[in-house]
NUPALUM-197385 format. One record per residue: residue number from 1; x negated, y negated, z of N, C-alpha, C in turn; residue in three letters. Coordinates in pm, whole numbers. Last residue first. Layout:
N
ATOM,NUM,X,Y,Z,X,Y,Z,X,Y,Z,ALA
...
***
This chain:
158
ATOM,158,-445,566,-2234,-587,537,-2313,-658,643,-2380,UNK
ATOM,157,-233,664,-2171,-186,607,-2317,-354,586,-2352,UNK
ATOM,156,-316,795,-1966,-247,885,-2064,-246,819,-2213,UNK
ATOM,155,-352,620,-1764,-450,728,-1812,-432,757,-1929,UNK
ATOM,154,-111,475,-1751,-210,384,-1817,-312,510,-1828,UNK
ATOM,153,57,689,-1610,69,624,-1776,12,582,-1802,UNK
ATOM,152,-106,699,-1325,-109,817,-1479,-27,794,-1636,UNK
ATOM,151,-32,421,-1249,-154,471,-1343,-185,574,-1347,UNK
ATOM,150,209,470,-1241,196,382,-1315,26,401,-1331,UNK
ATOM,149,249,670,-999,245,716,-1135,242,623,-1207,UNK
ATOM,148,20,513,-838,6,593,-864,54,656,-1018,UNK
ATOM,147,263,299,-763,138,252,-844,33,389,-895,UNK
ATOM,146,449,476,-623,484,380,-764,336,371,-852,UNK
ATOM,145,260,581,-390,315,680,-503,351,611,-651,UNK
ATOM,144,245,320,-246,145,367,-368,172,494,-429,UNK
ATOM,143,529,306,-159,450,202,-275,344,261,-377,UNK
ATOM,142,560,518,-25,615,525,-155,561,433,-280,UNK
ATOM,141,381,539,130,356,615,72,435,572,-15,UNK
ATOM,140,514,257,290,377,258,207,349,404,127,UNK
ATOM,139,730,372,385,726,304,305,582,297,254,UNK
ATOM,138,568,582,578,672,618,484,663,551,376,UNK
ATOM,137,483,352,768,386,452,677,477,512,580,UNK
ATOM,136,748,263,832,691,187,777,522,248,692,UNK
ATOM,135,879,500,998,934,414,867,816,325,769,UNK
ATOM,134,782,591,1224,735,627,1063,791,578,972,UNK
ATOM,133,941,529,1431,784,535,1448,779,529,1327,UNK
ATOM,132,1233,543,1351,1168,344,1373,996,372,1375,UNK
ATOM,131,1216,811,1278,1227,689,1185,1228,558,1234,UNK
ATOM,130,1236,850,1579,1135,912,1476,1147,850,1376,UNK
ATOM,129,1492,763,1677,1291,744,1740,1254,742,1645,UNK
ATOM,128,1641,837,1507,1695,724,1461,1511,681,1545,UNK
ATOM,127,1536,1193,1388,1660,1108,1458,1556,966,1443,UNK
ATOM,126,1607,1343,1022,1468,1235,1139,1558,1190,1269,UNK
ATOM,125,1735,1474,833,1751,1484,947,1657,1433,1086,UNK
ATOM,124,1629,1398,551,1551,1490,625,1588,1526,796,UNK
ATOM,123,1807,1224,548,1807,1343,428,1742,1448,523,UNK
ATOM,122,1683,1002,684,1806,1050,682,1835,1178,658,UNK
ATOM,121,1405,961,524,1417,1008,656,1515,1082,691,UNK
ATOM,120,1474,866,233,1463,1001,261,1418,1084,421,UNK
ATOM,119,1643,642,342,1693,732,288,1651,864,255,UNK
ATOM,118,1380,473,431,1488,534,524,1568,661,490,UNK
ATOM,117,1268,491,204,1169,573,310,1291,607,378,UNK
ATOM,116,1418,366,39,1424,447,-24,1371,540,80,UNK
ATOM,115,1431,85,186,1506,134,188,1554,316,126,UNK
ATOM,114,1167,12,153,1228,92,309,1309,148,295,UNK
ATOM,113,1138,-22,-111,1094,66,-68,1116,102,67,UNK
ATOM,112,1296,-268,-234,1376,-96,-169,1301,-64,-185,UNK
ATOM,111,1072,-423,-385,1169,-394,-339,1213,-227,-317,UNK
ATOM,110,728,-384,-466,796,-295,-307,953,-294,-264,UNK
ATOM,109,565,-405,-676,687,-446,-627,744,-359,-494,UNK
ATOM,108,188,-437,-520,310,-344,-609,490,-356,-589,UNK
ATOM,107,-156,-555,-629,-16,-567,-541,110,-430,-663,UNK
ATOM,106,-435,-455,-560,-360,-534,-640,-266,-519,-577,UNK
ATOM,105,-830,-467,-582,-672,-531,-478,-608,-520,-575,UNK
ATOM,104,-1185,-342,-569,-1015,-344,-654,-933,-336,-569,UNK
ATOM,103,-1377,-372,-289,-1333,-294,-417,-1185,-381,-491,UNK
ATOM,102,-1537,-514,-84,-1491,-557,-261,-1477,-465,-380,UNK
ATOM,101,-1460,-695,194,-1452,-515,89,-1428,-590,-14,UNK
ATOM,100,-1359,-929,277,-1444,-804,353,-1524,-688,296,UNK
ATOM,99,-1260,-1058,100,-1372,-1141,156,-1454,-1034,249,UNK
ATOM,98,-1034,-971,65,-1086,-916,-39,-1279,-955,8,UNK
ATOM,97,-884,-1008,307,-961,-865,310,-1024,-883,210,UNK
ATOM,96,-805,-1259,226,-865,-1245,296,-941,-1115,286,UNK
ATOM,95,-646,-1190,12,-723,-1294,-42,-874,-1238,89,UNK
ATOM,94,-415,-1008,116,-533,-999,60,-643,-1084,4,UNK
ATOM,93,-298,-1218,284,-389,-1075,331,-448,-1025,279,UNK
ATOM,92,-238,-1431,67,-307,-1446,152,-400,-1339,259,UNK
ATOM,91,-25,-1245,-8,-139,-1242,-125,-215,-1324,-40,UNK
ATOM,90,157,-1219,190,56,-1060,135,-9,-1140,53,UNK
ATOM,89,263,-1470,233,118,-1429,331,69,-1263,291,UNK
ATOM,88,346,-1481,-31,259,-1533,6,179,-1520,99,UNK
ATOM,87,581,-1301,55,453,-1277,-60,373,-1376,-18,UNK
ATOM,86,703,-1453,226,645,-1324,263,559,-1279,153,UNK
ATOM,85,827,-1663,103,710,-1707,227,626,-1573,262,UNK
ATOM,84,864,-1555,-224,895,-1628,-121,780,-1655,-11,UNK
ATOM,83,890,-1528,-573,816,-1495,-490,835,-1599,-363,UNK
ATOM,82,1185,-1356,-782,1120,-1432,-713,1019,-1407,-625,UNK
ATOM,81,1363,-1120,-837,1228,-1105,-852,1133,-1236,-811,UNK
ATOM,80,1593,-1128,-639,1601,-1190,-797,1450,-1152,-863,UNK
ATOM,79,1497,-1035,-392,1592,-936,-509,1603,-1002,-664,UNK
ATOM,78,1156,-1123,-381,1334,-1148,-356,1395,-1042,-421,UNK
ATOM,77,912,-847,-291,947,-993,-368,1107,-1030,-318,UNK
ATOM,76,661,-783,-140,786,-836,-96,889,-908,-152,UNK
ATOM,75,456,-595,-213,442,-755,-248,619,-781,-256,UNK
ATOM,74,203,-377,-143,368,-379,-137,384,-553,-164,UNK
ATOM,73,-125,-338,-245,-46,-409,-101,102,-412,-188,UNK
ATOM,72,-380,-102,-289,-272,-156,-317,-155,-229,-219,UNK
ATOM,71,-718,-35,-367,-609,-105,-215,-476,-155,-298,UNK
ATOM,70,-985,200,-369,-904,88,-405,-759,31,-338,UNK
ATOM,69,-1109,403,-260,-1166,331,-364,-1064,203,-437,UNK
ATOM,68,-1215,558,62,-1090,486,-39,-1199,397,-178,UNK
ATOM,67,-1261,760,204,-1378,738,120,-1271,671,-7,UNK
ATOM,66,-1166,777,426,-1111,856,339,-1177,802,228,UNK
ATOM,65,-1327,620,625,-1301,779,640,-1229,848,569,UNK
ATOM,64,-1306,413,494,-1471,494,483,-1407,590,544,UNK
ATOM,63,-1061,318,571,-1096,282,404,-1232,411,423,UNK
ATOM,62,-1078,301,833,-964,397,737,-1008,427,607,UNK
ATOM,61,-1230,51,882,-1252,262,951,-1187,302,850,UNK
ATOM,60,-1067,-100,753,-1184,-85,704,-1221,64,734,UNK
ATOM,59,-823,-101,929,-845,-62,797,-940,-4,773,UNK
ATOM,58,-1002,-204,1148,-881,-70,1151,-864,-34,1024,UNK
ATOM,57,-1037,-494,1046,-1135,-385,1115,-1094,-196,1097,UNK
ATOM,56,-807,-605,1065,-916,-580,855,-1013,-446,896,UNK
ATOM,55,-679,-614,1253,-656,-511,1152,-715,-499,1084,UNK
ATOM,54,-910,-801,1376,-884,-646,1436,-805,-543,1331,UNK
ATOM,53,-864,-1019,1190,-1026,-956,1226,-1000,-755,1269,UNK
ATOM,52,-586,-1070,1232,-661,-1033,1132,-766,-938,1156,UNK
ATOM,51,-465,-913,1593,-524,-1083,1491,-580,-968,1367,UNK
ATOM,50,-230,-701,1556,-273,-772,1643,-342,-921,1552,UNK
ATOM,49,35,-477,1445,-61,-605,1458,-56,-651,1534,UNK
ATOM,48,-9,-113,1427,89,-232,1550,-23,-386,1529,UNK
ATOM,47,-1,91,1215,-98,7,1269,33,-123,1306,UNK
ATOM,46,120,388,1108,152,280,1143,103,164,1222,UNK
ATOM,45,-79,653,881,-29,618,1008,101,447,995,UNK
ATOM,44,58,767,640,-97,813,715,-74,796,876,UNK
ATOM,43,148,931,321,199,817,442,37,908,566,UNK
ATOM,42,25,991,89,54,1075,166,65,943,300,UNK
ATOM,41,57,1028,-291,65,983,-206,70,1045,-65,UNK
ATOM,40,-124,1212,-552,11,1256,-440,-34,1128,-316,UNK
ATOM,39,-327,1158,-726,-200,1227,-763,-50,1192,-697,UNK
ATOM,38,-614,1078,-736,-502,1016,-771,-338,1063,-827,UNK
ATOM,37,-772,1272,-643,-772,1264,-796,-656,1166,-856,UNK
ATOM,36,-795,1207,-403,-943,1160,-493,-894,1163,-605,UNK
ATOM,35,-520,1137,-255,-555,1237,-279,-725,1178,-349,UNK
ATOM,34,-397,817,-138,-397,915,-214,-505,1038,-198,UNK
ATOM,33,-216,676,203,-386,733,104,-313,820,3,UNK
ATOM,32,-106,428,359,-96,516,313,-221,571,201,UNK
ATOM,31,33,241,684,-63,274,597,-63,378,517,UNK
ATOM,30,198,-83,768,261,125,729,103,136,604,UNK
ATOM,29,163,-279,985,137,-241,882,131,-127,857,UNK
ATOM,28,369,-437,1204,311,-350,1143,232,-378,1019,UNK
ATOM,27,526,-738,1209,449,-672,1347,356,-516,1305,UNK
ATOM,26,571,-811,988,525,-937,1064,466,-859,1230,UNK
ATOM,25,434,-577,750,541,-642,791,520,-762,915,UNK
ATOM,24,323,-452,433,267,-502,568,388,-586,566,UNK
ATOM,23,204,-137,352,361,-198,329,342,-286,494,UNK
ATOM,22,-80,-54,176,-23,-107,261,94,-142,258,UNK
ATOM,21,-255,258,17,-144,149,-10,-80,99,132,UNK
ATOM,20,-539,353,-144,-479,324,27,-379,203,-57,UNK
ATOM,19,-711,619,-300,-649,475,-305,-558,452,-200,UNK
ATOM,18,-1022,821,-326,-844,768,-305,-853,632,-300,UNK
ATOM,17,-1225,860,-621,-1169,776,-455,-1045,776,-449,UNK
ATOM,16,-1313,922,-895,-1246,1047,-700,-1290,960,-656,UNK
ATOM,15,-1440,601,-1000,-1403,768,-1026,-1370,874,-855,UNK
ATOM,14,-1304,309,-864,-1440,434,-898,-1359,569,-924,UNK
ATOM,13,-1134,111,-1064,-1148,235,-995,-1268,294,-1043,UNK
ATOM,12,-1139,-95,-1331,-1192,-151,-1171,-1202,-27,-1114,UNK
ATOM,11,-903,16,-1474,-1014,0,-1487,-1146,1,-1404,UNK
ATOM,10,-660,-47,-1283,-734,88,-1293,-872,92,-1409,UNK
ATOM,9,-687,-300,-1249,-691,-253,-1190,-760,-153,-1179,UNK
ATOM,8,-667,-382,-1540,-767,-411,-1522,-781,-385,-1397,UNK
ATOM,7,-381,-254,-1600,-468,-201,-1672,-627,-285,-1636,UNK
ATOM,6,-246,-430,-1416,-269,-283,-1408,-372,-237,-1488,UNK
ATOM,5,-287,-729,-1253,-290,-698,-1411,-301,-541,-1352,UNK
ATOM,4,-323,-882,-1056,-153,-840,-1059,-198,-718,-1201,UNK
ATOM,3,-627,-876,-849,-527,-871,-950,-393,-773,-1010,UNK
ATOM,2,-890,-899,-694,-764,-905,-721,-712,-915,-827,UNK
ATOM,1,-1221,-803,-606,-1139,-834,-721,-993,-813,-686,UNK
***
């Protein structure tokens, strides 16, 4: 199942599964997990692409060794909020993975989310190595931290 809709997202969640958020770029993908109870984002690794098959694969390990229950992908939009050539191949990545695993997909605005990972690299005194390795898991913790506290408001109001 895909979908932009939140409240039929978190519907869709099994009860204690984390949730894995991707921030996928034309040579990475920055991977990231929640907690079971859906609290605290936690950047994981940085997967170097190769073909589909091999990342859906790499995932997939990822997905059963943190006993994930749902997938959120970063969705690249324009600054105007427009959707361009790069959303499209995230809603094509997921179209595809959804054909592997069929838990709950959805997507999450991801503007300035590098830019918010860089900024708290900086802060943190990272040198310039160490933030080109982890920038991009970074960013994905932040995505699904967003979608995270967007569904402890949808908990709260039901």
């Amino acid at each position: 199942m895909i979908t932009d809709d939140m409240h039929a997202f978190a519907s869709a969640l099994p009860p204690m599964r984390a949730l894995m958020g991707l921030d996928l770029g034309d040579k990475t993908i920055g991977v990231a997990v929640s907690d079971t109870f859906g609290s605290v984002a936690t950047p994981l690794e940085t997967l170097r692409r190769k073909k589909f098959g091999v990342d859906a694969a790499r995932l997939q390990t990822l997905m059963a060794e943190r006993n994930v229950g749902g997938l959120v992908l970063g969705l690249p939009r324009n600054m105007d909020g427009s959707e361009g050539p790069r959303c499209q191949s995230t809603r094509a990545f997921a179209r595809n993975f959804a054909q592997l695993w069929d838990g709950p997909v959805t997507f999450w605005d991801e503007r300035l989310s590098t830019v918010a990972a860089e900024k708290a690299l900086l802060e943190a005194d990272t040198t310039r190595k160490r933030r080109a390795e982890v920038i991009d898991h970074v960013a994905a913790g932040y995505i699904l931290q967003g979608l995270l506290d967007r569904l402890a408001v949808i908990k709260r109001q039901a």
